[in-house]
C-alpha positions in Angstrom: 77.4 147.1 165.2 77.4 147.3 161.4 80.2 149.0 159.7 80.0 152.5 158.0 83.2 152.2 156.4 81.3 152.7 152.9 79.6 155.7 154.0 81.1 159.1 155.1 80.3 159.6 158.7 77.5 162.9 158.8 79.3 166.0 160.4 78.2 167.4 163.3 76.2 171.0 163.6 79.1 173.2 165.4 76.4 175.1 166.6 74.5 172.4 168.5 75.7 171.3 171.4 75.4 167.6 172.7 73.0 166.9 175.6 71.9 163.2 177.3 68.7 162.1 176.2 66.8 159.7 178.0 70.5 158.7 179.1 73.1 156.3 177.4 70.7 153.3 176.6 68.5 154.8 174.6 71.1 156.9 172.6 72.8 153.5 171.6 69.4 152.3 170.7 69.1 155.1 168.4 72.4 154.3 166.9 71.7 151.2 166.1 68.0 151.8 164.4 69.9 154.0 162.2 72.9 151.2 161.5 69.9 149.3 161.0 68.2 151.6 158.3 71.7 152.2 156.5 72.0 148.3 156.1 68.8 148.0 154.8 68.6 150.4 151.8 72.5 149.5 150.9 71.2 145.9 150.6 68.1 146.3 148.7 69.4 148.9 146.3 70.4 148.0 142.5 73.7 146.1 143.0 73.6 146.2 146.5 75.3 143.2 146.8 78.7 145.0 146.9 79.0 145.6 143.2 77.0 146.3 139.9 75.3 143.6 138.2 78.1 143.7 135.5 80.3 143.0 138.6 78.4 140.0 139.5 77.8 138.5 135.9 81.5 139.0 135.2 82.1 137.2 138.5 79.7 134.5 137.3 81.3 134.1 133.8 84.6 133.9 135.4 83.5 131.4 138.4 82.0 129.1 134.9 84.9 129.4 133.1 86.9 128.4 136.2 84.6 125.5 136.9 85.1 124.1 133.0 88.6 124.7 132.4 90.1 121.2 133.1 87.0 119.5 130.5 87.9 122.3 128.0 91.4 121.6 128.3 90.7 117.7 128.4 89.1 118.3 125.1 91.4 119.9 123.2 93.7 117.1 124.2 93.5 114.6 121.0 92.5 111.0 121.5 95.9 108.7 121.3 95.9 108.3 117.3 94.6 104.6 116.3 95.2 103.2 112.8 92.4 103.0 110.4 90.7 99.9 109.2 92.1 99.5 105.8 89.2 99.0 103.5 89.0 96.3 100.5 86.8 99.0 98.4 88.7 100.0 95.6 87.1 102.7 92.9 84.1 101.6 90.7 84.3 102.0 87.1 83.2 105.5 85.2 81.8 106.1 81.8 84.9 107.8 81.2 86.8 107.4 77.5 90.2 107.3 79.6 91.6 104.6 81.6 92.6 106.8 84.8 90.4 105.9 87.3 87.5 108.3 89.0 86.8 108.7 92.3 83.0 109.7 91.1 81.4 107.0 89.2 81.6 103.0 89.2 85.3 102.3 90.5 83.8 101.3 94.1 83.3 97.6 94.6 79.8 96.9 95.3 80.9 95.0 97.9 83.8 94.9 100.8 86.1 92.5 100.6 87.2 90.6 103.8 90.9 89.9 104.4 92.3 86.8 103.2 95.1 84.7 104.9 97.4 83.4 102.7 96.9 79.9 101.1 98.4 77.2 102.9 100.3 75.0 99.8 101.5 71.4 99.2 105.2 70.7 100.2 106.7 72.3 97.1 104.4 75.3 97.3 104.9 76.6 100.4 102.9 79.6 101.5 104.1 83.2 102.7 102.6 84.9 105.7 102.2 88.2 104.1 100.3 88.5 100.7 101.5 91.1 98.6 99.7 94.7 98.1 96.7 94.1 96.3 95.9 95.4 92.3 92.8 97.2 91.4 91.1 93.4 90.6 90.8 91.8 94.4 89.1 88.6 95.4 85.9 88.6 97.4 84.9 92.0 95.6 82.0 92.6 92.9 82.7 95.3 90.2 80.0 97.0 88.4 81.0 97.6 84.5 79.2 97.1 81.0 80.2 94.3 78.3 81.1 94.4 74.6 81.6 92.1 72.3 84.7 91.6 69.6 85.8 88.7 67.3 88.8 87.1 69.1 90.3 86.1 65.9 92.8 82.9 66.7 92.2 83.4 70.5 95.7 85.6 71.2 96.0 88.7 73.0 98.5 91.2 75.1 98.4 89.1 77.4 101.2 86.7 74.5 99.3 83.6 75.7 99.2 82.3 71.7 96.6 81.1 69.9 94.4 79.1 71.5 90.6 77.2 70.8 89.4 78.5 74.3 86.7 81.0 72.7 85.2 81.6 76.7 87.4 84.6 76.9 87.7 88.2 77.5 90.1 91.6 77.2 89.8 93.9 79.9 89.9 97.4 80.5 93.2 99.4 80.6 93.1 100.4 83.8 92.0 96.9 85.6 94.5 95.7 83.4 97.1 97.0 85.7 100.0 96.5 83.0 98.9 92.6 82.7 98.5 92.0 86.0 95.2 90.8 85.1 96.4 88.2 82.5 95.8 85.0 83.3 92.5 85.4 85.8 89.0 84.0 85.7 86.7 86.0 86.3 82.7 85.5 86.6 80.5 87.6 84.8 76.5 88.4 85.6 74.4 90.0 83.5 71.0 92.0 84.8 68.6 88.6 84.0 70.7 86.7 86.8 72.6 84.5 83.9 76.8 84.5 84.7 79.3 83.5 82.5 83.0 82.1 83.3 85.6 83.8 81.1 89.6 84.2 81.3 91.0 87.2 80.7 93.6 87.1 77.7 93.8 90.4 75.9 93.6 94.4 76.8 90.5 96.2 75.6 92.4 100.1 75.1 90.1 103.3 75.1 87.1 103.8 74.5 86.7 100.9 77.0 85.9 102.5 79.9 86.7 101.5 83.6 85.2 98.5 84.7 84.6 97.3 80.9 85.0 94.0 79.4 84.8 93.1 76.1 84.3 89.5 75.6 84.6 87.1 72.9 81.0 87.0 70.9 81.0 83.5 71.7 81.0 84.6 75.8 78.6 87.6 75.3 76.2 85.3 73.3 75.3 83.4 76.5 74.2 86.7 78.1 72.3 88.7 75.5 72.0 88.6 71.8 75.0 89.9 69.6 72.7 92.5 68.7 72.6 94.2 72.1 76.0 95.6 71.3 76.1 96.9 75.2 75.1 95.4 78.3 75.4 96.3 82.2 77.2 93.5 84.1 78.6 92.5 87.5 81.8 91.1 87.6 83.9 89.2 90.1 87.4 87.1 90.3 87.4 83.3 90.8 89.7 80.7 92.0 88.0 78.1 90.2 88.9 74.3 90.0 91.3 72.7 87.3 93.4 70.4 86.4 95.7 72.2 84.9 99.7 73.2 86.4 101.9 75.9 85.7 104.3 76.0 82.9 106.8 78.4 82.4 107.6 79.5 78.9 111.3 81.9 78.0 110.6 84.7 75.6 111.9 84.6 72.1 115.8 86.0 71.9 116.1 84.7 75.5 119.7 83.8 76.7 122.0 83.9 79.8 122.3 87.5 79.2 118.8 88.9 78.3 115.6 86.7 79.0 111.9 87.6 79.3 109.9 85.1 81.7 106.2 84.1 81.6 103.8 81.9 84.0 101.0 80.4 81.9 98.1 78.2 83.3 98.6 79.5 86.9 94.7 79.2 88.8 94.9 83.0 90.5 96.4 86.2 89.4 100.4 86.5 89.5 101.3 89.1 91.6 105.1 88.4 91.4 107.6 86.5 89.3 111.3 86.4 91.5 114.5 84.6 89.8 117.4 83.1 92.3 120.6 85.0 92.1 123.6 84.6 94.5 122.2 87.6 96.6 118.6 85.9 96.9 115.6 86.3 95.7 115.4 89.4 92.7 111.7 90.6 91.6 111.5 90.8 88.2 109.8 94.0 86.1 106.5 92.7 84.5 106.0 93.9 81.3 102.5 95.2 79.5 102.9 92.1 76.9 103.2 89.5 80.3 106.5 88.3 80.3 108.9 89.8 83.5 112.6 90.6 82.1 116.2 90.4 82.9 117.8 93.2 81.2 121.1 92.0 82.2 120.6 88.5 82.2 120.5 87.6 86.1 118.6 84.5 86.9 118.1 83.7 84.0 117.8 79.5 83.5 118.0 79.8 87.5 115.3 78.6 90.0 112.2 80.9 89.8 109.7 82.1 92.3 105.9 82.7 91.7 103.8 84.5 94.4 100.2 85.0 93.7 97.5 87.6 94.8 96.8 85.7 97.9 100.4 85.4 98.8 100.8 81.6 98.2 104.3 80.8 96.6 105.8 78.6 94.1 109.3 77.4 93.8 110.5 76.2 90.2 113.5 74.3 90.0 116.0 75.5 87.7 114.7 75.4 83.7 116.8 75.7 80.8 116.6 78.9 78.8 114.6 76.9 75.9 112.7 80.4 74.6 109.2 79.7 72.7 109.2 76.4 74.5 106.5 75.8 77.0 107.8 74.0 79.9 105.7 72.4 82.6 106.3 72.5 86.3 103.5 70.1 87.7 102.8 73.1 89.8 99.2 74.8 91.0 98.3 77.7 93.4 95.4 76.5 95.7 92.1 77.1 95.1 90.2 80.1 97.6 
């Protein structure tokens, strides 16, 4: 029989006295219809489930919130941290009259550039597994800039190469200058008709060169676009280009066992790192914005010297004597990528 225990139980009439009806079957009959009856309308009335339909949506929410608490808490778990693809992009050049680099305008190569290994060399140039951290000039990338013009004069430049008859030459930009890190490279320029020049970079080109500016001799320019142009658009890109010439190492002027300043001429890729021998090892030398790499206190100097390029490859020179002004060959060459 169904339960009153929601309901208060009616209270007898004192007044009215009990009497059998019809005898005991049909009163329990009568008993139940009601039971019945009661059931019904508790059932179908508004919330008559047991509770209010607040009750039941609160009871829902919960019941959802129960069901998606392990994926909530699963997402708020981070991912086990990976390490991010390094990319070859560096910043593209900008109009801008400074040499700091922008994030905004040109200083983003125009194209990725792929990882190299490091060269494999001969028997005296044997190669290092890990290349050293890249400049702003890198191989495999194309740089978008403009090109100038200027009159070269005997062919000498920051870069303290000396005069030379090589008129296929060009001063770059401050900031891809990199404090002469970019002495010494070739590097291929393109102008918008699809012509492309070869040129080697000598000299630095000081505001109002812009980033990503070169200003070439008139004699390089001239094979891109009439003198007269004054200002061009260009792509430009660094070679490893075939020659015939070696490395040859040449000691500053005023250079002795106790001071000496150290320069690589001739080398076929960019120097990345000039190292002297000392009894401890190996000792990097600073490079200067003129291109030579000192020893204030005279370390290493006439001793064996180490050349690492942008690829990573090294050279070993045996011992030189501290001859300064004096070019000295090595018979030396970096491998061509």
């Amino acid at each position: 029989m169904a339960s009153s225990s929601h309901r208060h139980r009616p209270q007898p009439d004192r007044n009215f006295a009990w009497r059998p009806v019809r005898g005991p079957l049909l009163a329990v009959t009568a008993v139940a219809a009601v039971a019945l009856l009661v059931t019904l309308i508790v059932a179908f009335r508004p919330g008559g489930s047991g509770g209010t339909g607040q009750d039941r949506a609160g009871s829902a929410t919960s019941s959802a919130t129960a069901a998606g608490a392990p994926e909530a808490a699963s997402a708020s778990v981070p991912a086990s941290p990976t390490a991010p693809t390094p990319s070859s992009a560096t910043p593209r050049p900008t109009g801008s009259k400074h040499s700091t680099p922008s994030t905004s305008a040109s200083a983003t190569p125009s194209t990725a550039s792929p990882a190299r290994r490091a060269a494999a060399g001969t028997a005296r140039t044997p190669a290092t597994t890990t290349a050293p951290a890249p400049g702003r000039i890198r191989p495999g990338t194309t740089y978008d800039g403009v090109a100038t013009s200027y009159d070269i004069g005997n062919g000498d430049g920051a870069c303290s190469y000396g005069p030379t008859s090589d008129v296929m030459t060009a001063a770059m930009n401050t900031a891809d200058y990199e404090t002469a890190k970019a002495c010494g490279a070739f590097v291929s320029v393109r102008a918008a008709s699809g012509t492309s020049i070869t040129v080697r970079i000598t000299n630095e080109c000081p505001a109002p060169c812009a980033v990503g500016q070169l200003d070439l001799s008139r004699q390089a320019f001239a094979k891109l676009a009439p003198l007269s142009a004054g200002r061009i658009p260009v792509t430009w890109s660094l070679l490893s280009p075939a020659t015939s010439d070696t490395v040859s190492i040449r000691y500053k002027t005023g250079s002795s066992q106790y001071w000496c300043g150290i320069q690589a001429i001739g080398h076929r890729n960019p120097l990345a790192r000039l190292e002297v021998r000392t009894g401890g090892g190996w000792l990097a030398l600073t490079r200067t914005g003129y291109n030579y790499f000192l020893s204030e206190q005279g370390t290493g100097c006439g001793s064996e010297i180490r050349l690492t390029d942008i690829y990573g490859e090294q050279l070993v020179v045996p011992a030189l004597p501290v001859r300064p002004n004096t070019v000295q060959p090595t018979g030396l060459q970096f491998t061509r990528h």
